[in-house]
C-alpha positions as semicolon CSV with decimal commas, in nm:
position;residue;x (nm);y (nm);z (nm)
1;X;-2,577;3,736;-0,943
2;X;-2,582;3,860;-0,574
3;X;-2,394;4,187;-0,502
4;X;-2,451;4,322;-0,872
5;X;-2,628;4,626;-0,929
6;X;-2,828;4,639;-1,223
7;X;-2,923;5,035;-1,404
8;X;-3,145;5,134;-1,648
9;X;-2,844;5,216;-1,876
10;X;-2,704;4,902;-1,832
11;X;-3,007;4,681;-1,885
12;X;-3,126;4,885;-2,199
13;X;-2,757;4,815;-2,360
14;X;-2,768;4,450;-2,281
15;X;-3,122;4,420;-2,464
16;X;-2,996;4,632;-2,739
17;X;-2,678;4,440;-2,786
18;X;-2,893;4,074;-2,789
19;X;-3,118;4,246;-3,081
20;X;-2,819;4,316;-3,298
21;X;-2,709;3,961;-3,249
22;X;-3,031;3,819;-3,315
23;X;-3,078;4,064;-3,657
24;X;-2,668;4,112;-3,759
25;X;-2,812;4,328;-4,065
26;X;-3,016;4,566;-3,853
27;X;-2,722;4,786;-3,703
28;X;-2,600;4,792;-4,063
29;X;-2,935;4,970;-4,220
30;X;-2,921;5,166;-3,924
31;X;-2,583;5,240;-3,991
32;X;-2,632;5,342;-4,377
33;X;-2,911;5,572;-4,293
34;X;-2,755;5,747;-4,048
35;X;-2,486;5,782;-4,335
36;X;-2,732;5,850;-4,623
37;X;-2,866;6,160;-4,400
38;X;-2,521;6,265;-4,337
39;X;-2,412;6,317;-4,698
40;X;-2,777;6,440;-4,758
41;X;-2,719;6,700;-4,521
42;X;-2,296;6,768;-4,596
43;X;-2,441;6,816;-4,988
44;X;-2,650;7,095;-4,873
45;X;-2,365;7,283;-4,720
46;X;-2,114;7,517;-4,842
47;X;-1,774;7,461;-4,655
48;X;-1,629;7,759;-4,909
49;X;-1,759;8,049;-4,832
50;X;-1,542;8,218;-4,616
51;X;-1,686;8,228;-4,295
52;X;-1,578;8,024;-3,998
53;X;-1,869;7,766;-4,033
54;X;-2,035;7,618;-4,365
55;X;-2,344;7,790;-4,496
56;X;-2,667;7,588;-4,605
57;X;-2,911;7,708;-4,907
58;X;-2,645;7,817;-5,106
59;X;-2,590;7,524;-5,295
60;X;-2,849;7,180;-5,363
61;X;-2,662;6,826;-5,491
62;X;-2,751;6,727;-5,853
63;X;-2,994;6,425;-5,924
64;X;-2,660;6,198;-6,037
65;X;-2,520;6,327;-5,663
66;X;-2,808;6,201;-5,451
67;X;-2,790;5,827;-5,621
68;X;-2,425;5,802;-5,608
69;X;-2,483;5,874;-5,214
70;X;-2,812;5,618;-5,209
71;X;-2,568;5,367;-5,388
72;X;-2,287;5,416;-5,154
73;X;-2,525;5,393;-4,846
74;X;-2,700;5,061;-4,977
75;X;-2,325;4,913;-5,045
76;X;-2,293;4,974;-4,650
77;X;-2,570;4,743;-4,564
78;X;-2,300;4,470;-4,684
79;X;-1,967;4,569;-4,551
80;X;-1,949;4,302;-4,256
81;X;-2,023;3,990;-4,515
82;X;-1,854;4,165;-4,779
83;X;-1,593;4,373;-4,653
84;X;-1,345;4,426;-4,956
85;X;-1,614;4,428;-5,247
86;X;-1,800;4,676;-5,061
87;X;-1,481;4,892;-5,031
88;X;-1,392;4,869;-5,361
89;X;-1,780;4,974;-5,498
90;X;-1,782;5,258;-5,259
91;X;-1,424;5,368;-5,358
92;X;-1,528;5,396;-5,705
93;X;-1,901;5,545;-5,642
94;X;-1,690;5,779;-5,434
95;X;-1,390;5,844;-5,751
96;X;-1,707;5,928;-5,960
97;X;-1,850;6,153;-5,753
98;X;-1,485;6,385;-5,763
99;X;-1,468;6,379;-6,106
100;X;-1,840;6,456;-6,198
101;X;-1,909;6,695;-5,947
102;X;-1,860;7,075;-5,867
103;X;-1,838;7,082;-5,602
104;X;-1,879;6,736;-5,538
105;X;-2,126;6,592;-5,230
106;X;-1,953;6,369;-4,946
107;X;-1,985;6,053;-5,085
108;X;-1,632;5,994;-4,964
109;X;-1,793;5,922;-4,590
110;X;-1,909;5,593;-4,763
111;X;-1,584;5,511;-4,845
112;X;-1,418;5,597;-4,523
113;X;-1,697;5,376;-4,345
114;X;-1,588;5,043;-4,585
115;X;-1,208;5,109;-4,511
116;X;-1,245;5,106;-4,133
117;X;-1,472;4,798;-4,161
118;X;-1,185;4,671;-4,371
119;X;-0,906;4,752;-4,153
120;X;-1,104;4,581;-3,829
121;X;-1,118;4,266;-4,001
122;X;-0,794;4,190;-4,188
123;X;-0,425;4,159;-4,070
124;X;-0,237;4,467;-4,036
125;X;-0,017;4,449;-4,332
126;X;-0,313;4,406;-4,557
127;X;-0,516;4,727;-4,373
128;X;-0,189;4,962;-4,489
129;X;-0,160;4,822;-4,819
130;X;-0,516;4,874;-4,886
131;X;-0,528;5,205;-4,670
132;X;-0,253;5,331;-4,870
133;X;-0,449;5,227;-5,195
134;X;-0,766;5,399;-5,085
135;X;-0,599;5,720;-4,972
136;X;-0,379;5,784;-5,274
137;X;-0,615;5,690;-5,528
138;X;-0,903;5,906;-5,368
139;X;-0,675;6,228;-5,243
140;X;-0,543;6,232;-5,602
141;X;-0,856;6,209;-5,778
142;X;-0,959;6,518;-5,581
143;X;-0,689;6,705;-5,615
144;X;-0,681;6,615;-6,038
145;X;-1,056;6,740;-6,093
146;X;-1,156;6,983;-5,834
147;X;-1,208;7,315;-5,935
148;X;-1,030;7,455;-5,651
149;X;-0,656;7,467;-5,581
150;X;-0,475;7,084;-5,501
151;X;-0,387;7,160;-5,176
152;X;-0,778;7,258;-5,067
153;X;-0,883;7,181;-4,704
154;X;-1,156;6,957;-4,899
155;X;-0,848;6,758;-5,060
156;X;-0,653;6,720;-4,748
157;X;-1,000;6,619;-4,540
158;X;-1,045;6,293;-4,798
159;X;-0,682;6,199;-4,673
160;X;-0,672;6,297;-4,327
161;X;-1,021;6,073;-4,288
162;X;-0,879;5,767;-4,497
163;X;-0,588;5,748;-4,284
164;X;-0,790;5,771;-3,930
165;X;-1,029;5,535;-4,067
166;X;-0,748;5,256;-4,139
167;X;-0,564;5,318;-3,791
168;X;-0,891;5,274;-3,644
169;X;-1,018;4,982;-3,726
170;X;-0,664;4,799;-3,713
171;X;-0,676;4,942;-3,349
172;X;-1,009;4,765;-3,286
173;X;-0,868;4,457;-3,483
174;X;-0,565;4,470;-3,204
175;X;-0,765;4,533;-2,914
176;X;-1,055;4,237;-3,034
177;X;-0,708;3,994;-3,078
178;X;-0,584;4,108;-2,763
179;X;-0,924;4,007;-2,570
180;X;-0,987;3,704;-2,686
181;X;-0,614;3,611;-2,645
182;X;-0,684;3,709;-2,221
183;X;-0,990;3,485;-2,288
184;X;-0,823;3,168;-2,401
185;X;-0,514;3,169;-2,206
186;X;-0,777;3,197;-1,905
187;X;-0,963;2,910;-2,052
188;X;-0,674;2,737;-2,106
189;X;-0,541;2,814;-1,694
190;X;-0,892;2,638;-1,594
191;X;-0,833;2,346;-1,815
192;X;-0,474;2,314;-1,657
193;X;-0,584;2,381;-1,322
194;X;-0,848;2,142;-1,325
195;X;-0,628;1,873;-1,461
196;X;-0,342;1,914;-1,228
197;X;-0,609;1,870;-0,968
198;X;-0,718;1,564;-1,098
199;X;-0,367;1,452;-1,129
200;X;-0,269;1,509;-0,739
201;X;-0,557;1,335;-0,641
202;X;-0,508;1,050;-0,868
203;X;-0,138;1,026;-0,704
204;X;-0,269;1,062;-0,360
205;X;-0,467;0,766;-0,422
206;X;-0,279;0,582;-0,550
207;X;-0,005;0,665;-0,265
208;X;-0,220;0,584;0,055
209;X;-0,380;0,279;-0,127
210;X;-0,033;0,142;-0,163
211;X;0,035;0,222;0,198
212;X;-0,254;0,093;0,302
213;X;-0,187;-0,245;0,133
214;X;0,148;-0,269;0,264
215;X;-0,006;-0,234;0,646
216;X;-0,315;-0,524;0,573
217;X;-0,119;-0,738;0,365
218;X;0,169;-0,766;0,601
219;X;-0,049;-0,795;0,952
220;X;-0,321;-0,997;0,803
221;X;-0,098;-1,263;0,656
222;X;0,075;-1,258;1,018
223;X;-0,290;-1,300;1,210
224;X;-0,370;-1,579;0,939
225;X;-0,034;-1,775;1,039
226;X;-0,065;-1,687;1,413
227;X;-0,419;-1,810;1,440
228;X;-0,379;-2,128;1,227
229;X;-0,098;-2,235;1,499
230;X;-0,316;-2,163;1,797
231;X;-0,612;-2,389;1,599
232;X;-0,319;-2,668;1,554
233;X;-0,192;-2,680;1,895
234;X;-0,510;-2,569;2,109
235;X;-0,584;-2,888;2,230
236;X;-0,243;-3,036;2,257
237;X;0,032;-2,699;2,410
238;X;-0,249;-2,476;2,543
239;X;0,012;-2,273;2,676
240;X;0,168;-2,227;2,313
241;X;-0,156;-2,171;2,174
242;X;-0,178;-1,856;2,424
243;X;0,178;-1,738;2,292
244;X;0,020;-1,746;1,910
245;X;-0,331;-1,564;2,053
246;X;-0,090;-1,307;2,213
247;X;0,086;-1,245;1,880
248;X;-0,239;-1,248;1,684
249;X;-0,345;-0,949;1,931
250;X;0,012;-0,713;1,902
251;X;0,001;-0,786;1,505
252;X;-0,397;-0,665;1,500
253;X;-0,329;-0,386;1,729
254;X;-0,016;-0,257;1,533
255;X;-0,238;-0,259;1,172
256;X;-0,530;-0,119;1,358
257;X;-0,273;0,189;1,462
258;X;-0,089;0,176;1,116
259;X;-0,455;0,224;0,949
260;X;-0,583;0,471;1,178
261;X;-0,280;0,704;1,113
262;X;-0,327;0,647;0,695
263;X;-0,705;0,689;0,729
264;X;-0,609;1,039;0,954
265;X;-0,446;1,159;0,620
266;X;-0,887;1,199;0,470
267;X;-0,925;1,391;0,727
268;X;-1,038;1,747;0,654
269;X;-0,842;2,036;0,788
270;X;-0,952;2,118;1,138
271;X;-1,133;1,792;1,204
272;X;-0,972;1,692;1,585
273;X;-0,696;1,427;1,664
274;X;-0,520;1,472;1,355
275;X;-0,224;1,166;1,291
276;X;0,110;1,300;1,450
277;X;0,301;0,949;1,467
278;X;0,598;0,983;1,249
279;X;0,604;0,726;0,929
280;X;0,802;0,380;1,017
281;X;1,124;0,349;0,876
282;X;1,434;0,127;0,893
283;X;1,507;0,285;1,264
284;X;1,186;0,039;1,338
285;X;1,317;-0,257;1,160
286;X;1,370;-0,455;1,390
287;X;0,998;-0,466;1,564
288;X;0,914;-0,548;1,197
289;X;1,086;-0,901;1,195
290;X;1,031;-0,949;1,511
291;X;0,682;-0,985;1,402
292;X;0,803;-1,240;1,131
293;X;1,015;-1,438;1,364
294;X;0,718;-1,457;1,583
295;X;0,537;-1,652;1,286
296;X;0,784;-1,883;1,213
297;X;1,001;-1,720;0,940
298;X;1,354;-1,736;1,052
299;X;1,485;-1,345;0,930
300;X;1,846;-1,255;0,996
301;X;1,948;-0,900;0,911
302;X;2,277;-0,740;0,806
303;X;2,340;-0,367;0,778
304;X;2,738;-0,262;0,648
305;X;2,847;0,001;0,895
306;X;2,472;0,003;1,097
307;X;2,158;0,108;0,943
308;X;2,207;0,461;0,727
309;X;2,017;0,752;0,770
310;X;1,803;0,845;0,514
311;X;1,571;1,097;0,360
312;X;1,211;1,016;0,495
313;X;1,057;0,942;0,133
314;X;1,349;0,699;0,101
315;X;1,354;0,588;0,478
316;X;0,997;0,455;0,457
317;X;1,030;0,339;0,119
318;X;1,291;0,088;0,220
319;X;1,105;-0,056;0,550
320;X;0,817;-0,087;0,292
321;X;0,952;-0,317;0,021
322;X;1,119;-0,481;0,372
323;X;0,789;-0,533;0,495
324;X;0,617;-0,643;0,183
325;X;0,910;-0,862;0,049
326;X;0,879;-1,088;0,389
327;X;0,510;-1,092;0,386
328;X;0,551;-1,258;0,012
329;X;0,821;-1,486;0,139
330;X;0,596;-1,619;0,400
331;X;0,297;-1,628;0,199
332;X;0,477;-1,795;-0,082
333;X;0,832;-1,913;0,014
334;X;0,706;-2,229;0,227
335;X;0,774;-2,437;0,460
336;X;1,087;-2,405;0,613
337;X;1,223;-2,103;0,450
338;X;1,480;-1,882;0,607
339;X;1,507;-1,480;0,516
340;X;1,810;-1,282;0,481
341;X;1,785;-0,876;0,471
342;X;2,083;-0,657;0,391
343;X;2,085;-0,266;0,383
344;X;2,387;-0,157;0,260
345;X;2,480;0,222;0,157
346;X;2,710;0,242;-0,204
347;X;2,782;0,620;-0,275
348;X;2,498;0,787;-0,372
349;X;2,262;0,491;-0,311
350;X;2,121;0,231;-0,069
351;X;2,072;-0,118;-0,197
352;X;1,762;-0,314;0,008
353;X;1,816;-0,650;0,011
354;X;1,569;-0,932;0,070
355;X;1,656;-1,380;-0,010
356;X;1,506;-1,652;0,098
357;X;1,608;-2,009;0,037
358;X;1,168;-2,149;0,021
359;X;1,091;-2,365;-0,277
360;X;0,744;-2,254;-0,330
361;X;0,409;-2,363;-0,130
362;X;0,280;-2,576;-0,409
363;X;-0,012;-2,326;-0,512
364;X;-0,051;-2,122;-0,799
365;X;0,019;-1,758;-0,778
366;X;-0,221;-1,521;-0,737
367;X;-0,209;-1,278;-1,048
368;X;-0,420;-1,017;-0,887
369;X;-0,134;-0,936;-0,603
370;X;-0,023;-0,555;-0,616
371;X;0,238;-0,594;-0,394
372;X;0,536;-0,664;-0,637
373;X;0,340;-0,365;-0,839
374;X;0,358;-0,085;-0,542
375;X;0,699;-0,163;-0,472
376;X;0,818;-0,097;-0,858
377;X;0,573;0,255;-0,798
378;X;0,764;0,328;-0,495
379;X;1,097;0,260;-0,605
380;X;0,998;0,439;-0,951
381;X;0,857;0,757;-0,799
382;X;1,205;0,802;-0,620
383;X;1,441;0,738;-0,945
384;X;1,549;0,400;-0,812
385;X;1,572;0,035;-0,985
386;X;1,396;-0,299;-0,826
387;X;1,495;-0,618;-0,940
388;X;1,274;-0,937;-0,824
389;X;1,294;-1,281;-0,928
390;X;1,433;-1,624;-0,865
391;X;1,789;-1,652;-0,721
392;X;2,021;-1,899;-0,888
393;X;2,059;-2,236;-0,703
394;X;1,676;-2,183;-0,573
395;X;1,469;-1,918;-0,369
396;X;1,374;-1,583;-0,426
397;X;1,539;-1,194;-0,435
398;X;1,402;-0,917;-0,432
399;X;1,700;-0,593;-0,460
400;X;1,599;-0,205;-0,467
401;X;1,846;0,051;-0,544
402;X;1,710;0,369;-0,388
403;X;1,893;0,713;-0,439
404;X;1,996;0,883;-0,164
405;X;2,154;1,198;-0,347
406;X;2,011;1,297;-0,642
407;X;1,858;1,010;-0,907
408;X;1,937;0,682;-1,046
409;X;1,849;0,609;-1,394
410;X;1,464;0,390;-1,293
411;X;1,425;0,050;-1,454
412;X;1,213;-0,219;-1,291
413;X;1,160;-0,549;-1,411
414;X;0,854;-0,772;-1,459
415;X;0,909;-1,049;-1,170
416;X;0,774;-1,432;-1,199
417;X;0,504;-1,542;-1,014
418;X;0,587;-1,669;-0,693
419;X;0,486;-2,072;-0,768
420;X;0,747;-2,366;-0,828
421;X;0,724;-2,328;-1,187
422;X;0,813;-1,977;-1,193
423;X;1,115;-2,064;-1,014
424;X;1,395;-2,114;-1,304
425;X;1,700;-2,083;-1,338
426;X;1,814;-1,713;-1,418
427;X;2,144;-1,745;-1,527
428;X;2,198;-1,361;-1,672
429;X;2,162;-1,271;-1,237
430;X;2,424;-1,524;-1,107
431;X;2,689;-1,327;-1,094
432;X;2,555;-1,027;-0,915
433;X;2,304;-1,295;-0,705
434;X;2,621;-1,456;-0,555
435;X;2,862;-1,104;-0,492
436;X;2,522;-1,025;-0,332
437;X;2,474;-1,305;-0,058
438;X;2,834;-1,297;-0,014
439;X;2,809;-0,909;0,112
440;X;2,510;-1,016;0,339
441;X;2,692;-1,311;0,493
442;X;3,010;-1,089;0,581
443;X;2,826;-0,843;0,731
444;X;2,583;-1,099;0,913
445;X;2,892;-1,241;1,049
446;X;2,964;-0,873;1,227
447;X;2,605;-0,932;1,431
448;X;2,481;-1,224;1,683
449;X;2,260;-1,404;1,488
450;X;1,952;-1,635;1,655
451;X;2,060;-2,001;1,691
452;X;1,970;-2,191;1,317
453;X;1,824;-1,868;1,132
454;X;2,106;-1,834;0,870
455;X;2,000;-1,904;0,510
């Protein structure tokens, strides 16, 4: 890795600790040798002879001494596979020794070893209950069968170093829980992180596809009716044919700008002539049926007390399902069809209106259409309700409830395909289909409407 210095001391610790893992019994010889030479060398010494350091050549360890320290050095070779056992064989090699010898050799350091092993890989409970064990079974068989007074250094020693060997390991225990617990909640922070990534892009998606099928789906299906006139009456009303040309131009130019300002959200940060059009809302409504009136769908529009103002996500979610409720209308309403759009604010919400009166064009509906779909994500995403589906007494409605101050309990509903057959009779809607068109009509009535657009 660049900017990482690499010493001697460093390198020679990393090989070393890649042996051990390679050979797990290897440290654990090592280990009991350096133990076995130890109490080899402690049995040699005289701790009692009154001067300020132990003496050596005054005393030798008995044949029975030196194999109950080669037996509780070879028990060490096991103490990481069999932790308790080995504790248990070296407590009593180690019992044996104080009550056979005089004075007896250090066996004890065998013991102490097997406890601390012990200790660093139980719970903590367990390493007092068998520390306790250990110590008091051990201090008292010293202090029962020594030759010396009970309360010897020697005595005291076996508990002082039974007691530091438990806190020890249950210390490394703690500190080994505590690091890998760092480990996995890091782990567990690049799981999330990556996820919620993945999530916000999957929503972002999502978002400007559904944006970006609003804009084609409502311009295209306006060029396709614009152009088919000017084929139909090119040879016959030049001059009418111009007038549909002329709208086939404003409706391309208007998605080619509505595309170029979604597309400008991919842009990376600092690339040049970054989008800085504000998002359409119902402030441009009227452009947007002006662009339907142009095509030959009569649209009248009603708003109670003028059109509200409104949060942006809620502002451009209403011209939206505006937008994309007229473009199915045309596509699917008919010949002859008429339009009626209400906006109407109620407390804490804004209902979106769209009717029309069309029977159908006499083709079956397209089931791969994700209009009906994005609107029910829109709506959804802000807490509202849609409602689509056949009015009673023929046509269509399609209704959103959008909150404007807090949230609405969300519940969309599956609409029909937009064909003749999947216009029947809804009966459970009538009521709340007729106090609807009644509102739009009274507040239509409030507003000049074109000559022979009403519904």
């Amino acid at each position: 890795m660049a900017g990482v210095t690499t010493t001697p001391l460093g390198t020679a610790f990393t090989r070393s600790r890649s042996w051990a893992r390679a050979h797990p019994l290897a440290p654990d010889v090592l280990l009991a040798a350096a133990v076995l030479v130890a109490m080899l060398v402690g049995s040699f010494a005289d701790p009692s002879t009154g001067h300020n350091t132990p003496t050596f050549g005054t005393r030798s360890p008995t044949v029975p001494s030196v194999l109950l320290m080669v037996l509780g050095a070879a028990l060490i070779v096991m103490r990481r596979r069999r932790p308790r056992p080995v504790l248990l064989g070296t407590c009593a090699v180690t019992a044996l020794e104080l009550i056979t010898g005089d004075p007896p050799a250090p066996v004890v350091l065998s013991a102490v070893i097997a406890l601390y092993t012990v200790a660093a890989h139980t719970d903590r409970p367990t390493t007092w209950r068998v520390g306790l064990a250990t110590m008091t079974v051990l201090t008292a068989a010293a202090m029962c069968f020594s030759s010396g007074p009970w309360y010897g250094q020697a005595n005291l020693a076996i508990f002082a170093w039974s007691g530091m060997a438990s806190a020890a390991g249950d210390a490394v225990r703690s500190r080994r829980a505590f690091i890998d617990a760092i480990r996995e909640r890091a782990e567990r922070a690049e799981r999330t992180r990556e996820e919620e990534a993945r999530r916000r892009v999957a929503e972002e998606r999502l978002r400007i596809a559904r944006d970006l099928h609003d804009v084609v789906a409502h311009h295209i299906a306006l060029v396709n009716v614009q152009a088919g006139v000017a084929a139909h009456v090119m040879d016959k009303r030049p001059d009418q044919a111009k007038e549909a040309l002329a709208h086939v131009r404003e409706a391309s130019r208007s998605a080619l700008n509505e595309l170029r300002a979604t597309v400008g959200l991919l842009r990376q940060s600092g690339d040049p002539e970054a989008p800085t059009e504000p998002a359409p809302g119902l402030a441009h409504v009227d452009g947007l049926l002006e662009t339907f009136r142009n095509a030959g769908l009569p649209v009248t529009f009603a708003a109670g007390e003028g059109v509200p103002r409104l949060p942006a996500a809620v502002d451009l979610a209403a011209y939206r399902i505006i937008q994309e409720a007229l473009t199915n209308t045309r596509k699917h309403a008919g010949p002859g069809a008429r339009a009626e759009v209400s906006v109407v604010k109620v407390g804490p919400t804004v209902e979106v209106t769209v009717l029309d009166n069309g029977e159908g064009t006499g083709e079956p509906a397209d089931g791969g259409g994700h209009g009906l779909l994005g609107m029910r994500e829109r709506v959804t995403a802000l807490g509202g309700s849609l409602t689509a589906g056949p009015r009673y007494g023929g046509g269509f409605r399609t209704q959103a409830i959008l909150p404007v101050k807090g949230h609405v309990p969300a519940a969309a509903t599956t609409p029909p395909a937009r064909n003749p057959a999947a216009r029947t009779t809804d009966t459970a809607q009538t009521a709340r289909t007729a106090r609807t068109a009644q509102t739009a009509r009274t507040a239509r009535t409030a507003q000049t409407a074109p000559t022979g657009e009403t519904a």
